[in-house]
C-alpha positions as CSV (number, residue, x, y, z in Angstrom):
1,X,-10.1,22.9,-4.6
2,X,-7.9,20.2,-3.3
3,X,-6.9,20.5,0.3
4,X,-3.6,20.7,0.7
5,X,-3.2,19.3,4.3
6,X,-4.5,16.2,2.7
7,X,-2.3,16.1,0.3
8,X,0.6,16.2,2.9
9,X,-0.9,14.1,5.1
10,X,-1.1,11.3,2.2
11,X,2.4,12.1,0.7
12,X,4.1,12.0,4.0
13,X,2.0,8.6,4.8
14,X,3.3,7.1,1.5
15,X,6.5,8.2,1.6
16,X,6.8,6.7,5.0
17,X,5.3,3.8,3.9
18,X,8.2,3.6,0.9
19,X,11.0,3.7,3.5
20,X,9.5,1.2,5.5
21,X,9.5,-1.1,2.1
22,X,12.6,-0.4,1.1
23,X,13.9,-0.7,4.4
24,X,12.4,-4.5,4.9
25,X,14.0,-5.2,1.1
26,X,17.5,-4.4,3.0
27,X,17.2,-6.1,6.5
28,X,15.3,-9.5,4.5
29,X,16.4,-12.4,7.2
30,X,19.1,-14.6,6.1
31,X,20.1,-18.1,7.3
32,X,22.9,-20.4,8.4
33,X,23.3,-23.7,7.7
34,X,24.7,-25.0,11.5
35,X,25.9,-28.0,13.1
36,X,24.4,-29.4,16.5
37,X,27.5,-30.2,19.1
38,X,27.3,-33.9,18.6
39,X,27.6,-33.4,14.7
40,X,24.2,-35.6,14.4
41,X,21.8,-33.5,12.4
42,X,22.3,-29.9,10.9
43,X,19.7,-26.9,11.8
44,X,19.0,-23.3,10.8
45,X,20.2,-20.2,12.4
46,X,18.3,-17.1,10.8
47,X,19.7,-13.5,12.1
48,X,17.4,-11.0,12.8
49,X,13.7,-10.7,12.0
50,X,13.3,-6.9,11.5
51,X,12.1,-7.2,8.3
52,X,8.9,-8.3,9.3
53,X,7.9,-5.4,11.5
54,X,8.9,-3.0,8.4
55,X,7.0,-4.5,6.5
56,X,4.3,-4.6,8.2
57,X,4.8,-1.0,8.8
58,X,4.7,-0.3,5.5
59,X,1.3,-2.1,4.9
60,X,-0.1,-0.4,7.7
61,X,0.9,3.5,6.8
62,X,0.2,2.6,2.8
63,X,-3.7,1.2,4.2
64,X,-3.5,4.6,6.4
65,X,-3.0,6.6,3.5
66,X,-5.3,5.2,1.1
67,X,-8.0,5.4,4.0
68,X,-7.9,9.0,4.6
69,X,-8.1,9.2,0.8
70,X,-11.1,7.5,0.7
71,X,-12.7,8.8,3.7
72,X,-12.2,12.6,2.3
73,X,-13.4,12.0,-1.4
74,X,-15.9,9.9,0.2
75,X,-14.7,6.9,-1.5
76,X,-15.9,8.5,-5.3
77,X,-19.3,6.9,-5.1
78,X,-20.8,8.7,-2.3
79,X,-21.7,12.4,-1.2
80,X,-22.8,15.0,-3.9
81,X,-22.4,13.8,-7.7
82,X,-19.4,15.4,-9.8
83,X,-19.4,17.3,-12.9
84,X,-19.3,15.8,-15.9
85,X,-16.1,16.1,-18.0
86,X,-12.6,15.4,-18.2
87,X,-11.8,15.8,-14.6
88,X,-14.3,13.4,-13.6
89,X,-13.9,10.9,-15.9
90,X,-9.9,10.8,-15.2
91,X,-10.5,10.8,-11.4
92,X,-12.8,7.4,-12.0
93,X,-9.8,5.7,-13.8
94,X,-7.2,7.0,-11.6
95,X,-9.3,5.6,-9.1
96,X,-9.7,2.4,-10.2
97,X,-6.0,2.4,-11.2
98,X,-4.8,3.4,-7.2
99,X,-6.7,0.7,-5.7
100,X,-5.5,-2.1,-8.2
101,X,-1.9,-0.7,-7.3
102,X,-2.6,-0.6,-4.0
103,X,-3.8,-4.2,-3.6
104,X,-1.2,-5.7,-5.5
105,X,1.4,-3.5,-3.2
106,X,-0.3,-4.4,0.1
107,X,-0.2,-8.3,-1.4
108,X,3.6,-7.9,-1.8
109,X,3.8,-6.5,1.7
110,X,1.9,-9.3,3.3
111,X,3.5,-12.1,1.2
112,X,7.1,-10.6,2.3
113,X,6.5,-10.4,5.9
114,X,4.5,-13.9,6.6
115,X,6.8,-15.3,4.5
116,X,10.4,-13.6,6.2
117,X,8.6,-14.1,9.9
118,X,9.0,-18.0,8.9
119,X,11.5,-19.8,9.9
120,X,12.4,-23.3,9.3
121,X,12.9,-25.2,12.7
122,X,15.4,-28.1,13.0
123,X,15.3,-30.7,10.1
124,X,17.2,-34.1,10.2
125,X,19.6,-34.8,7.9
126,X,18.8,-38.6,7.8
127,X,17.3,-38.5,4.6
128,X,18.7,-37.0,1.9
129,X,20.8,-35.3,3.1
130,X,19.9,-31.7,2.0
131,X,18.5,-28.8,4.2
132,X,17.1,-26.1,3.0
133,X,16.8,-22.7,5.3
134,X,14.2,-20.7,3.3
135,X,13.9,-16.9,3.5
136,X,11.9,-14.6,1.9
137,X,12.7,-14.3,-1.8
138,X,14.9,-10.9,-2.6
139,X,12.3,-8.8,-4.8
140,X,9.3,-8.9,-2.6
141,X,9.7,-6.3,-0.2
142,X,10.8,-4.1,-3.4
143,X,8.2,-4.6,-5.6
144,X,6.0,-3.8,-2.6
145,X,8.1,-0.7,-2.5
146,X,7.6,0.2,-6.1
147,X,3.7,-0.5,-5.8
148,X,3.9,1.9,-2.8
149,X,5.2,4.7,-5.1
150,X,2.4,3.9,-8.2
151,X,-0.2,3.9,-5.5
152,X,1.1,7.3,-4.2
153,X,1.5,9.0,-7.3
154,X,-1.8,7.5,-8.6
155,X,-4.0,8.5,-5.2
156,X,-2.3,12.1,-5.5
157,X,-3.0,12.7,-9.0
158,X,-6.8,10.8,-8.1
159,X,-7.2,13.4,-5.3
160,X,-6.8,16.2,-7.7
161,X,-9.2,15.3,-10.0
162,X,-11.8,14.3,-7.6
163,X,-11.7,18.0,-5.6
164,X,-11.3,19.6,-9.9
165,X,-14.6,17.5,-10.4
166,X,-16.3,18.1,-7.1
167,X,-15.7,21.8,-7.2
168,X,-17.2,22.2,-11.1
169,X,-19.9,20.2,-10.5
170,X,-22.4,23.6,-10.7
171,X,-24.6,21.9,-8.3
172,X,-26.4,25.0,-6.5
173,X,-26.1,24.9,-3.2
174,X,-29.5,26.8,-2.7
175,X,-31.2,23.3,-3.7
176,X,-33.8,23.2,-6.7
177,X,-33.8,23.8,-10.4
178,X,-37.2,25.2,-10.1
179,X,-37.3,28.8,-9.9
180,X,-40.8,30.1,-8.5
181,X,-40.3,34.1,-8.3
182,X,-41.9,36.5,-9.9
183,X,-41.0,37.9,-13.8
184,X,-40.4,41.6,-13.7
């Protein structure tokens, strides 16, 4: 039977971890092209950088959720072995599906806040006259956000299985399969 503080635990984790994604998507740092006083060379003026602590926020409670996941169905590979069947075998490619979401979410996380904590610095304008003030490309934080959500649904539905599986698996918990009493 699945526990259900641990599936709070990991929904409210997730879901905090959503809001924390969708909230970086929103505050993204934007830029300004400026002039110095003297009008010799143009510069960037980027607004705030709170974006980068969300997101890093978000990868933190997502890796926090998927953790106590893994530390409660002992990462699927370890403790005692799970009855065969449907429940098992979904719970191995649910598995396998959580953790490919996961990465590619916790990718998108990372990518968005190096990439919005980087600011261009001063550039002059003697060359081509072109400056560029890059900031993080609208999308990343979100589809960090929307790999959040597959991962959560994915790890819950993962969890369910696992704790369906590990509680048919008609291992005896008396130990062998070798009785030695007496007929009657």
């Amino acid at each position: 039977m699945a526990s259900k503080i641990v599936l709070i635990l990991v929904f409210v984790f997730d879901l905090i971890a959503f809001g924390l994604a969708v909230a970086a998507e929103q505050r993204r740092s934007t830029a300004k092209v400026m002039a110095d006083s003297e009008d010799t060379y143009n510069y960037c003026v980027y607004d705030s950088d709170i974006a980068t602590g969300y997101g890093v926020g978000a990868l933190l409670f997502l890796l926090l959720s998927q953790a106590v996941l893994m530390v409660v169905s002992k990462c699927f590979c370890l403790g005692r072995s799970l009855a065969p069947g449907g429940p098992r075998a979904f719970a191995l490619l649910l598995f396998l599906l959580s953790w490919v979401t996961f990465t590619i979410a916790e990718a998108c996380l990372l990518a968005g806040s190096v990439r919005n904590a980087h600011h261009t610095r001063y550039r002059n304008l003697f060359f081509d006259g072109n400056l560029s003030c890059e900031t993080v490309r609208k999308g990343v934080f979100g589809a960090g956000a929307a790999f959040v959500f597959f991962t959560a649904i994915l790890s819950e539905v993962y969890y369910l299985f696992y704790a369906k599986a590990a509680g048919d698996s008609g291992v005896p918990s008396y130990g062998g399969s070798v009785g030695m009493s007496s007929y009657h």
